[in-house]
Structure formats: structure tokens, C-alpha cells
C-alpha positions as CSV (number, residue, x, y, z in Angstrom):
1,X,-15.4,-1.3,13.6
2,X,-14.5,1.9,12.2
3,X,-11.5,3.3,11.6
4,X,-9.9,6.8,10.6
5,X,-7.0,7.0,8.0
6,X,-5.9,10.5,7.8
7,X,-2.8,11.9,5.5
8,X,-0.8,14.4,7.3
9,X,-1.2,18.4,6.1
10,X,-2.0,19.0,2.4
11,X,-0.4,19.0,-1.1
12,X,0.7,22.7,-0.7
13,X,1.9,23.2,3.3
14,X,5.2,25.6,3.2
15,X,8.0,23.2,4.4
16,X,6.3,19.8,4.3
17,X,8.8,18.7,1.6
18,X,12.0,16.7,0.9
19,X,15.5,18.9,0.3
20,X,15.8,19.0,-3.2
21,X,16.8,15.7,-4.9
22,X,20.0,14.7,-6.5
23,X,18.4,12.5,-9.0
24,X,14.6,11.7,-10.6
25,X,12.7,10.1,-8.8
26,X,9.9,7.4,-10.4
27,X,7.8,6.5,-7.5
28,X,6.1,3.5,-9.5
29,X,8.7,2.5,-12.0
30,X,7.4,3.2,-15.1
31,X,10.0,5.1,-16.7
32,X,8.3,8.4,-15.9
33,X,9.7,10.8,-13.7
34,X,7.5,11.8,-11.0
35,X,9.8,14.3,-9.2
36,X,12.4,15.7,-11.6
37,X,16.3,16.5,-10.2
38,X,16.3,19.9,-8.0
39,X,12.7,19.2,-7.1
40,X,11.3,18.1,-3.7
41,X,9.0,14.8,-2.5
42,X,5.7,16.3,-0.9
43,X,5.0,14.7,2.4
44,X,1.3,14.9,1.4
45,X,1.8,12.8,-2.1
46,X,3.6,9.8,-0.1
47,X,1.3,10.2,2.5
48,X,-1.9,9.5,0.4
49,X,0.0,7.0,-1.2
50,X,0.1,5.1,2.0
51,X,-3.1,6.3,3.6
52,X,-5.2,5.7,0.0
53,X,-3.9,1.8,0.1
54,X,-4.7,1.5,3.8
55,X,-8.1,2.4,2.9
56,X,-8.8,-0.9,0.9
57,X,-6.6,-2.9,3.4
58,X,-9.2,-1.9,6.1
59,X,-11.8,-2.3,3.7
60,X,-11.0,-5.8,2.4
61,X,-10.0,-6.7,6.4
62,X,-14.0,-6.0,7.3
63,X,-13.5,-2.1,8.6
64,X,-15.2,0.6,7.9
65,X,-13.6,3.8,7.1
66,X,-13.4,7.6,7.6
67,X,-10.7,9.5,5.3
68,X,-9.7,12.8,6.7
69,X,-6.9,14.9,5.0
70,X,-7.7,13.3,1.6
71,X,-10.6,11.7,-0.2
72,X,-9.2,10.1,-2.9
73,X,-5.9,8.8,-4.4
74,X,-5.0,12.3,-6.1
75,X,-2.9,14.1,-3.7
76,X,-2.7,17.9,-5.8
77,X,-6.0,19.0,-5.1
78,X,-6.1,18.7,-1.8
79,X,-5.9,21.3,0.7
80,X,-4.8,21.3,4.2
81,X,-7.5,20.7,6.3
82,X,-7.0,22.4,10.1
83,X,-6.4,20.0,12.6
84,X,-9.8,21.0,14.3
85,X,-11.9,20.2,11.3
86,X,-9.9,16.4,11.1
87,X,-10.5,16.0,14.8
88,X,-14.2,17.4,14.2
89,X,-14.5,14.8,11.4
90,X,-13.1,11.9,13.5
91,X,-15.6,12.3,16.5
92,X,-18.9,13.1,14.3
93,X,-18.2,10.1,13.0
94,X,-17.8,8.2,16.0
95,X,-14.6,6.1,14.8
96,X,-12.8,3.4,17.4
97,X,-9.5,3.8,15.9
98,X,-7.6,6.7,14.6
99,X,-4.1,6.4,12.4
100,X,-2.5,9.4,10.9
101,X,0.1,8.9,8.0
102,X,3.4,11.2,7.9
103,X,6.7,11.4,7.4
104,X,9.4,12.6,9.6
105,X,12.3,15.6,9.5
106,X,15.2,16.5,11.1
107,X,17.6,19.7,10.5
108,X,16.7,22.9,8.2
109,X,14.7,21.0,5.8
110,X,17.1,22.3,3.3
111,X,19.8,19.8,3.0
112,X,19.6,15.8,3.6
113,X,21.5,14.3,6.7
114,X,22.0,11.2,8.4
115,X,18.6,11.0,11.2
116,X,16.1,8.1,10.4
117,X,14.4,5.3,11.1
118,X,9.9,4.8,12.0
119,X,8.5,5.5,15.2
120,X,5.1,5.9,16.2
121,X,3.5,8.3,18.5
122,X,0.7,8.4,21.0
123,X,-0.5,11.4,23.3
124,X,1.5,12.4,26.1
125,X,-2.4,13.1,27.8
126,X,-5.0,11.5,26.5
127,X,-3.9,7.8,24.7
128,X,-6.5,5.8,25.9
129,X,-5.5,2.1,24.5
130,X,-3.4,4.1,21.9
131,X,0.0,2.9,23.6
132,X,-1.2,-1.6,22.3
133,X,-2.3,-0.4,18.9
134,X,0.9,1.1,18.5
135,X,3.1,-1.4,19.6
136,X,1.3,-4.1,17.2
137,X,1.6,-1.7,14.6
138,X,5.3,-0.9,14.8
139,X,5.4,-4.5,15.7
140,X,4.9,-5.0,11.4
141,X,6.6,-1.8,11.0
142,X,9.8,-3.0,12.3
143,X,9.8,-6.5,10.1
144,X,9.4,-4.8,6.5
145,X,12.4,-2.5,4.6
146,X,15.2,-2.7,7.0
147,X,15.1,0.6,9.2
148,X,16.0,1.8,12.5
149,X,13.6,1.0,15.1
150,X,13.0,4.6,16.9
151,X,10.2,2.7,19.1
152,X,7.0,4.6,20.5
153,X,7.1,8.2,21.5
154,X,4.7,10.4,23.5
155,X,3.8,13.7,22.8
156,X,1.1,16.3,22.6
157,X,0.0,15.8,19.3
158,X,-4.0,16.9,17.8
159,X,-4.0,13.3,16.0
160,X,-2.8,11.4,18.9
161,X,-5.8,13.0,21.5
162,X,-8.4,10.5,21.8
163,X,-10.0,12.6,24.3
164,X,-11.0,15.3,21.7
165,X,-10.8,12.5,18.3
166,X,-13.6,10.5,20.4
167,X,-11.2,7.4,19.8
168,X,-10.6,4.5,21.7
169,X,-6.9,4.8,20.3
170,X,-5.2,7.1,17.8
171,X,-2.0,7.0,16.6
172,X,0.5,8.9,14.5
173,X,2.7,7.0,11.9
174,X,6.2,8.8,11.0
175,X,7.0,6.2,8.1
176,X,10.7,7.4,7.5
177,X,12.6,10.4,7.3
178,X,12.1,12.6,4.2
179,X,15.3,14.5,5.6
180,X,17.2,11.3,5.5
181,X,18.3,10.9,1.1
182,X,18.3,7.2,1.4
183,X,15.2,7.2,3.2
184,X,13.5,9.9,0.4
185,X,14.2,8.4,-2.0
186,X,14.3,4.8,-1.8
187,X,10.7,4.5,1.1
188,X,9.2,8.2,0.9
189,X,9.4,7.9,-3.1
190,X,8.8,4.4,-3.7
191,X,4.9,3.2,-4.3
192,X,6.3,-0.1,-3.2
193,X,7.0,1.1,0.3
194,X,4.1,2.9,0.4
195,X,2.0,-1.2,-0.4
196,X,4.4,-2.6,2.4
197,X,3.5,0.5,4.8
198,X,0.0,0.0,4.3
199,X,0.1,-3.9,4.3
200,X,1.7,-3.7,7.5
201,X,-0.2,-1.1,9.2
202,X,-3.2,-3.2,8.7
203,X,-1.9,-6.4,10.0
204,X,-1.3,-4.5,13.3
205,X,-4.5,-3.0,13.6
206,X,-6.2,-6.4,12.6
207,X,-3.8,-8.1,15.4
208,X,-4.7,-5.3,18.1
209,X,-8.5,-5.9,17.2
210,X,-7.8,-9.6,16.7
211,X,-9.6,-9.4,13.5
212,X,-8.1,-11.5,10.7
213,X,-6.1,-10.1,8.1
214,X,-7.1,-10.6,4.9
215,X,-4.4,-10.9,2.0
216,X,-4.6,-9.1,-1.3
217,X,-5.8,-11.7,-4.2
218,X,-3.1,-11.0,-6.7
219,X,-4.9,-10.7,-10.3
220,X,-2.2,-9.6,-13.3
221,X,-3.2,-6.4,-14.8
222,X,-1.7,-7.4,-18.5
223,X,-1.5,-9.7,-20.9
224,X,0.2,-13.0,-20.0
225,X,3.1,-13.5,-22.9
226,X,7.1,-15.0,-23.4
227,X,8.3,-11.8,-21.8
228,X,5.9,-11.0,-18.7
229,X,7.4,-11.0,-15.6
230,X,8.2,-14.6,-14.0
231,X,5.3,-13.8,-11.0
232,X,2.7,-13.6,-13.7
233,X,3.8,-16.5,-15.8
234,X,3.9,-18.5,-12.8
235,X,0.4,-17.3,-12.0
236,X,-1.1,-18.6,-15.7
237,X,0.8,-21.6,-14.4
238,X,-0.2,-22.3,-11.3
239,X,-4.4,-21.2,-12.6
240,X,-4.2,-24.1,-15.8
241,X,-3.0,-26.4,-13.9
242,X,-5.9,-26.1,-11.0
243,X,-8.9,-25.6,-14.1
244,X,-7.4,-28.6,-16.2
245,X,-7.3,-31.0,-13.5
246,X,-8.4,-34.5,-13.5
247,X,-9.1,-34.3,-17.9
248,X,-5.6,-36.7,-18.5
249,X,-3.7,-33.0,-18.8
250,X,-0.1,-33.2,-17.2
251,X,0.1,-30.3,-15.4
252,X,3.3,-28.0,-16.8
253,X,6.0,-26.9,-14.1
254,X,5.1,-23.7,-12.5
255,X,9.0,-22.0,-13.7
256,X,7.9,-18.8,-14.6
257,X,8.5,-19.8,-18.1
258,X,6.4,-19.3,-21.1
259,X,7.0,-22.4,-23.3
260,X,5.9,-24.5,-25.4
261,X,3.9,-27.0,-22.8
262,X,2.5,-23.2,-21.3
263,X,1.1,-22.1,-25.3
264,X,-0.7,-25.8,-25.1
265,X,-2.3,-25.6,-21.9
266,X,-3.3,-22.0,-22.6
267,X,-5.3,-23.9,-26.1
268,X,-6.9,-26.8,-24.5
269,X,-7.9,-24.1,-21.9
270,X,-9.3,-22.1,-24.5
271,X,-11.0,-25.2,-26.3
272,X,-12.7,-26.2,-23.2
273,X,-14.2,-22.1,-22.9
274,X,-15.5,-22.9,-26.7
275,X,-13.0,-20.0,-27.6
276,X,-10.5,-19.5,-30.3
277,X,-12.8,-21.9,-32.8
278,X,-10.8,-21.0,-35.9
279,X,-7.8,-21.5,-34.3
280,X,-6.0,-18.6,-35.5
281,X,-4.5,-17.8,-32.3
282,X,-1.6,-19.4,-31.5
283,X,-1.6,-19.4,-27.9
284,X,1.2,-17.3,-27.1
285,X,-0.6,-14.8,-25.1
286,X,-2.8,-14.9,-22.4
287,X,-5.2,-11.5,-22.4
288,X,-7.9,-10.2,-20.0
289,X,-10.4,-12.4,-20.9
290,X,-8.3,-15.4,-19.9
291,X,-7.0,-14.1,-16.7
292,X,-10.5,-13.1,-15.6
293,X,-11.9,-16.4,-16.3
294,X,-9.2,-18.3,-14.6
295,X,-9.1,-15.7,-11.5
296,X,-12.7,-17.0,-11.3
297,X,-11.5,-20.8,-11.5
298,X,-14.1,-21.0,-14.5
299,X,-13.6,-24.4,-16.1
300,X,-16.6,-24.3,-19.0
């Protein structure tokens, strides 16, 4: 089954933008500003964000997909595309499903106010089975970062027309309002929001096509030490204790706590790999090649 992902305008479309902000914004938390006081959040940037990891959720789920509006996760080089050439795009590539990724505005666009809230929209016209996708969509929507519900609207809109798009269904996803400052800053410039948004446009496309959603296997990126976070030390846990089953081992509590009993495990894990022979390491740090090998549930 194939499915089109498209990210709404393009990195430079007059207007397409948040008021200017009161504050930097960091959309991954890394200490880096992304958008600096007095600047704006791009539409296009938080759309790809969104649209780029609803790619591998489809992807992982069994779909195929088309990307129209973007081609990779780099938002600044990409222009916007005509609406003709994205529907063009759609049909010549004979998709069933078509979702479009944007975020909505209310006002002048040049001071925040109080409208927001996700909705989804379908053609007024020509929705084919558009109207079920949509409600099992906003269905997942609705149940992640609390938000008003503005339900499913209809209107005449070129990503919504399944006549011309060639589309079973197409719909049109306005995540939050980038108008709204809560809603700009803490969904439109937040890469966590755009994960959820993806996540849970994918569960409702997989529930609509009753294809099973597939989770995301969660691998840390990092070494494993005393001050990672308490998901990744429980992760080291939870892998030792599954490899060094059944060997007399006592599995260690899964606390999220790198002590002593962790260090050990992390050794006798090692010894049984034939690693760390001169035992100059003293176990306090699990690195790539450990979490790769326990990822893989590799016991020898």
C-alpha cells in the first residue's frame, strides 16, 4: 500500500511563519537555539519534522512511500512546490492514501492570540473514503499533548481532492496553531511533538487500513554510564539481565541506577563476549559496541 506524506509550502513561502517569539526556542533540547528571540518558526521546518518521521513510521509499518513538498529531513533547501506539480506527483505515482502535514493560523500573522487546537480536513467535493481515515487519525490525534479537539472539517482544498490526487483518501493535518504562543512554542517548536504527531498519525492510518502498527525499537544512541538518563540505564538493565540468564547470575533490579551490581553484570557480560581481557576497564560505561551487541540479544 502506498502512501503520500507531503509537507505543506516550502522553507521560504511569505507568511507561512510564527509571529515573532518572545523567547529561544530549541526544538530538540540540546542547548542550541534553533530560532533566536524576535525570530519566527517556519511552518515548513515543523512540517518536515513531522512529515520526515512519518516517513519511517509508514516505512517500518509495511508502506510504501511518495514524499512531495520535501525529500529529505533538511527543510532550508526546499522550495515550494505548486500544488499542481504535488497533485501531479501523487497520481503518477498511483498512491492509495494521501496525508499533508501543516500547521494552522488565525489573525494577522503578526501577533500571537488565543485560537487553537488540531483538526483535520477532507474535501468539501471529492473525499472519497477520506472522511474514516480522518476520523481514525484524529482519533490518535486527540489522545496525545492535551489540545482542543476542532474535529473534521470540509473544504476545497488541492491536498484533500482525491479526484485529481488519484487517491482513495487524502487528508490534510493542521497539527496546532502556530498563531497560538503556547501552541508555537511548546508543539510547533518541539521535535518531541513532532515524534508524537507522527507516531500517532501512523497508528491511524494503520487502524483505517487495519494494518498493524509497528512500534519503534528503542536503541540508546550513547554511551551507557552513572549519569545517563534513567530510560537508558534501565535499558542496560533490562538487556543483561535477558543475555545472562540461566548462568547462576542474579539478575540486578531494573532502577534506572548505575551501581555497583550494574558495573558487574556489565563485566561478566563482557567476559562471556571474550572482551576487556586485561581487564583494564572497569565497567563503568557501557559504549556502542556493547549496546549493539545486546540490542542484538548476542550472548557469545
Amino acid at each position: 500500500m502506498k502512501i503520500a506524506v507531503d509537507a505543506g509550502h516550502g522553507y521560504d513561502t511569505a507568511g507561512k511563519r510564527t509571529p515573532p517569539v518572545p523567547t529561544d526556542v530549541d526544538f530538540d533540547k540540546d542547548g542550541k537555539a534553533d530560532v533566536k528571540k524576535g525570530e519566527s518558526i517556519r511552518e515548513h521546518v515543523a512540517a518536515v519534522g513531522v512529515a520526515y518521521l512519518l516517513v519511517q513510521e509508514l516505512k517500518r509499518c509495511g508502506f510504501t512511500t511518495v514524499m512531495t513538498g520535501f525529500n529529505d529531513n533538511n527543510p532550508k533547501n526546499d522550495a515550494d512546490t505548486p500544488l499542481t506539480e504535488r497533485q501531479t506527483a501523487i497520481r503518477n505515482a498511483k498512491c492509495d492514501y494521501s496525508v499533508s502535514i501543516h500547521y494552522n493560523a488565525y489573525g494577522d500573522g503578526k501577533t500571537f492570540n488565543a485560537a487553537d487546537g488540531v483538526e483535520v480536513y477532507i474535501h468539501s467535493s471529492y473525499s472519497g473514503k477520506s472522511e474514516k481515515l480522518a476520523k481514525a487519525v484524529l482519533k490518535y490525534l486527540a489522545q496525545g499533548t492535551s489540545q482542543v479537539n476542532r474535529g473534521i472539517k470540509k473544504s476545497a482544498l488541492a491536498m484533500c481532492n482525491c479526484n485529481t490526487l488519484g487517491t482513495k483518501g487524502a487528508i490534510l493535518t493542521e497539527l496546532c496553531f502556530m498563531t497560538n504562543e503556547r501552541e508555537a512554542l511548546q508543539m510547533m517548536g518541539n521535535s518531541a511533538f513532532w515524534k508524537e504527531s507522527a507516531q500517532e498519525i501512523c497508528k491511524g492510518i494503520c487502524e483505517y487500513t487495519g494494518v498493524k502498527y509497528v512500534s519503534e525499537v528503542y536503541i540508546p544512541k550513547k554511551t551507557i554510564k552513572k549519569s545517563s538518563s534513567v530510560k537508558d540505564i534501565k535499558w542496560l538493565q533490562e538487556k543483561l539481565n535477558a543475555v545472562l540468564t540461566g548462568e547462576s547470575f542474579i539478575p540486578i533490579a531494573v532502577d534506572g541506577k548505575y551501581g555497583n551490581k550494574t558495573r558487574i553484570a556489565v563485566l561478566i557480560y563482557w567476559e562471556k563476549l571474550g572482551w576487556n581481557q586485561t581487564g583494564k576497564d572497569s565497567g563503568w560505561g557501557a559504549g556502542s559496541n556493547t549496546i549493539t551487541a545486546l540490542s542484538k540479544g548476542r550472548k557469545k
